[in-house]
C-alpha positions in Angstrom: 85.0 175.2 279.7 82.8 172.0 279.4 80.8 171.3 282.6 80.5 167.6 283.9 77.3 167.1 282.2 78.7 168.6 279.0 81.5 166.3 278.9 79.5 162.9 279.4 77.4 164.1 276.8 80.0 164.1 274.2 81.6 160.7 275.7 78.1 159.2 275.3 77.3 161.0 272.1 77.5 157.4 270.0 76.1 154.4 272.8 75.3 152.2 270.3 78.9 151.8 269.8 80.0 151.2 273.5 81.4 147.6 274.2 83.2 146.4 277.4 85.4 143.5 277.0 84.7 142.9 281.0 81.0 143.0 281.0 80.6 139.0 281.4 83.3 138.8 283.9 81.3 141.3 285.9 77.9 139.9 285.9 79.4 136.6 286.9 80.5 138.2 289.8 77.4 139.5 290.9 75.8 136.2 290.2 77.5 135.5 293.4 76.1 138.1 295.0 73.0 138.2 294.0 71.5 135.5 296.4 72.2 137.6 299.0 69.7 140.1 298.0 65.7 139.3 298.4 64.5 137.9 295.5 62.3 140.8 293.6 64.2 143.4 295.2 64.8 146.9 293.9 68.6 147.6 292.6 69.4 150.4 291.3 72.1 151.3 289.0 73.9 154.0 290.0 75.9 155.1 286.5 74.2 153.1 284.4 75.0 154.2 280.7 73.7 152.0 278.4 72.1 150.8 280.6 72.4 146.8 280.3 73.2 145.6 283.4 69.6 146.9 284.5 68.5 144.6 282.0 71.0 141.8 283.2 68.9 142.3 286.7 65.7 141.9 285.0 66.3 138.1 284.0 68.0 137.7 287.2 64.2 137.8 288.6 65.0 141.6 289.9 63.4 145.0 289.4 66.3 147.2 288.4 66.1 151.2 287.8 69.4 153.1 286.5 70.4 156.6 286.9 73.2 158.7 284.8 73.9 162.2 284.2 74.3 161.7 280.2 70.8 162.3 278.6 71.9 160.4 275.6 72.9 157.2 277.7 69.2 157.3 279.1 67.6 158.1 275.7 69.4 154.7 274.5 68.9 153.1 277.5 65.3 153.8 277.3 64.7 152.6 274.0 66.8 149.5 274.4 65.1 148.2 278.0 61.7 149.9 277.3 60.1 147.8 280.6 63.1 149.5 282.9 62.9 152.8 284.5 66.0 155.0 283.9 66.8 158.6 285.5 68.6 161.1 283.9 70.0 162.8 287.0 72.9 162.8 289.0 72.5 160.2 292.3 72.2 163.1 294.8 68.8 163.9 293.0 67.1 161.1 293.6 66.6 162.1 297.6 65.0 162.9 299.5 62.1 161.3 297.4 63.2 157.8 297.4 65.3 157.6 300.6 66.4 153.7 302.2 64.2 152.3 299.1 66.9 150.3 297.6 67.6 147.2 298.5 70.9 147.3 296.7 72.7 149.8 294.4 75.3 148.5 292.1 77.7 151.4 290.7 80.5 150.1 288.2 83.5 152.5 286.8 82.0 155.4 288.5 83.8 156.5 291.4 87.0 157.0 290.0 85.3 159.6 287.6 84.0 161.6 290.5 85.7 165.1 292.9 83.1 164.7 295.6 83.4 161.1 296.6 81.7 162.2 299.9 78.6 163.4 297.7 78.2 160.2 296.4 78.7 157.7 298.9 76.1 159.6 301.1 73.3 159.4 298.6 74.2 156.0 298.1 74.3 155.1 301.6 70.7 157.3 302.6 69.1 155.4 299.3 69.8 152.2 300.8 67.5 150.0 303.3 68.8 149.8 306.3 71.4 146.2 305.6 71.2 147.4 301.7 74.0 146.4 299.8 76.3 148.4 298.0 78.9 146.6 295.0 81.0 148.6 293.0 83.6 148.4 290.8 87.0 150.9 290.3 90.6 150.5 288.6 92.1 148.9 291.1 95.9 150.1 292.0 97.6 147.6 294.4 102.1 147.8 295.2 102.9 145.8 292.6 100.7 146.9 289.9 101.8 150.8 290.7 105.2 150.6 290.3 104.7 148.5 287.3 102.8 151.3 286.0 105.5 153.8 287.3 108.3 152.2 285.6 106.6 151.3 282.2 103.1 153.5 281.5 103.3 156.5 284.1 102.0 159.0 281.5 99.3 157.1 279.7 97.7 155.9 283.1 97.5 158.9 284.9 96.9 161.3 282.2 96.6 164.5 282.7 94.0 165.1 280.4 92.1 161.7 281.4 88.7 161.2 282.9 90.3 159.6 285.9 90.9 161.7 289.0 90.4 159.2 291.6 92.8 156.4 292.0 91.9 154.1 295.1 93.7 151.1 296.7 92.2 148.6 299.0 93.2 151.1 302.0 91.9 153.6 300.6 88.5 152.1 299.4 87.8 150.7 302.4 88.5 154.0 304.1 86.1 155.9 302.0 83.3 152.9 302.6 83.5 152.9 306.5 83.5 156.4 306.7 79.9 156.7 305.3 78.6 153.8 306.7 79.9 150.6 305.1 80.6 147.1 305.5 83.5 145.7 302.9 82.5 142.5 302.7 84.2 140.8 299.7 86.7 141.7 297.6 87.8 140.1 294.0 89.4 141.4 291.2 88.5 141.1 287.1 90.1 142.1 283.6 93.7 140.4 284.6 95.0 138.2 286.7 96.4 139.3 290.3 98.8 141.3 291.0 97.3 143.5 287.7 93.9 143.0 288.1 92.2 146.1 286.1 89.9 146.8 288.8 88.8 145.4 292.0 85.1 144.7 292.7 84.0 145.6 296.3 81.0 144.2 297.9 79.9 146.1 300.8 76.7 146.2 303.5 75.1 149.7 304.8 75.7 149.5 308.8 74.7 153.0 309.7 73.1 156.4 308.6 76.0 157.8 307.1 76.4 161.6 308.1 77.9 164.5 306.1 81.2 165.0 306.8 82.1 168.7 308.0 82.7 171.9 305.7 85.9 171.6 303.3 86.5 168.0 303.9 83.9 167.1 301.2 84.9 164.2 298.8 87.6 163.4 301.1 88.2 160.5 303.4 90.3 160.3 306.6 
């Protein structure tokens, strides 16, 4: 059996490769968000792959540093941003060293990828400054949309076999956020147009410490 690590090496085996269609429709999004973080602060890119949005936040008069768990994503990433600084590590690794340092962590088609939700949003939340900002981006799965999928795709969506095994409506996002300490503070969708928006794109502020949550609820969020 293929560990985590294992499998994102094989998915990253050939970066170069690796277009998004929604790229531009992202960073125009966080054009919008962007003046709400102090100019020359620290972002970090939780998930980065490739690695180009750290660039993005470069000429967007930011210092940006990515972290992902695929080696070969970094190597590339390295290479093609040579001035950025890229981790290969899981986000949990970067603490305690580099606790509330962030001043905002951007994290896009990550979560829904993840078993211990809890894991993550706690290292994201404990690597923010206190007020840091948190946006990230997920499929997003609204009424209308699900039994759309139901009725017409129910296999291909939720395979089985996927790399999907998180699916998250509004509800439940903003469930998950409060729980460890956030905000929501804007919500907007990208890929399609409402009521099939491909995901949603959450903007949220740190308002606490988040705490772990107790033995054998890990990852989930009441």
């Amino acid at each position: 059996m293929a560990t985590i690590e294992q499998y994102y090496e094989s998915y990253w085996e050939n970066p170069e490769s690796y277009s998004d269609p929604t790229t531009p429709q992202r960073q125009a999004l966080l054009r919008k968000v962007l003046p709400s973080i102090p100019k020359g602060g620290l972002i970090l890119d939780v998930g980065c792959g490739r690695g180009e949005f750290c660039d993005f936040f470069a000429h967007e008069g930011f210092r940006a540093e990515g972290t992902d768990i695929s080696q070969a994503a970094v190597s590339f990433a390295r290479k093609a941003y040579p001035t950025a600084k890229f981790h290969a590590c899981a986000v949990e690794d970067l603490l305690p060293d580099r606790a509330s340092e962030f001043d905002a962590i951007f994290s896009s088609e990550v979560i829904e990828h993840l078993f211990d939700v809890g894991a993550y949003l706690l290292a994201i939340n404990h690597l923010l400054k206190p007020g840091g900002t948190l946006v990230l981006t997920t499929p997003y799965h609204g009424l209308i949309k699900n039994i759309t999928i139901d009725l017409l795709n129910y296999a291909n969506h939720y395979d089985a076999m996927g790399q999907h095994i998180r699916f998250f409506d509004k509800k439940g996002m903003d469930r998950c956020l409060r729980t460890f300490a956030f905000a929501p503070k804007h919500w907007w969708g990208y890929g399609r147009p409402w009521p099939l928006w491909k995901s949603f794109f959450v903007v949220a502020q740190k308002t606490g410490e988040a705490k772990q949550l107790e033995v054998g609820t890990q990852g989930r969020c009441h």
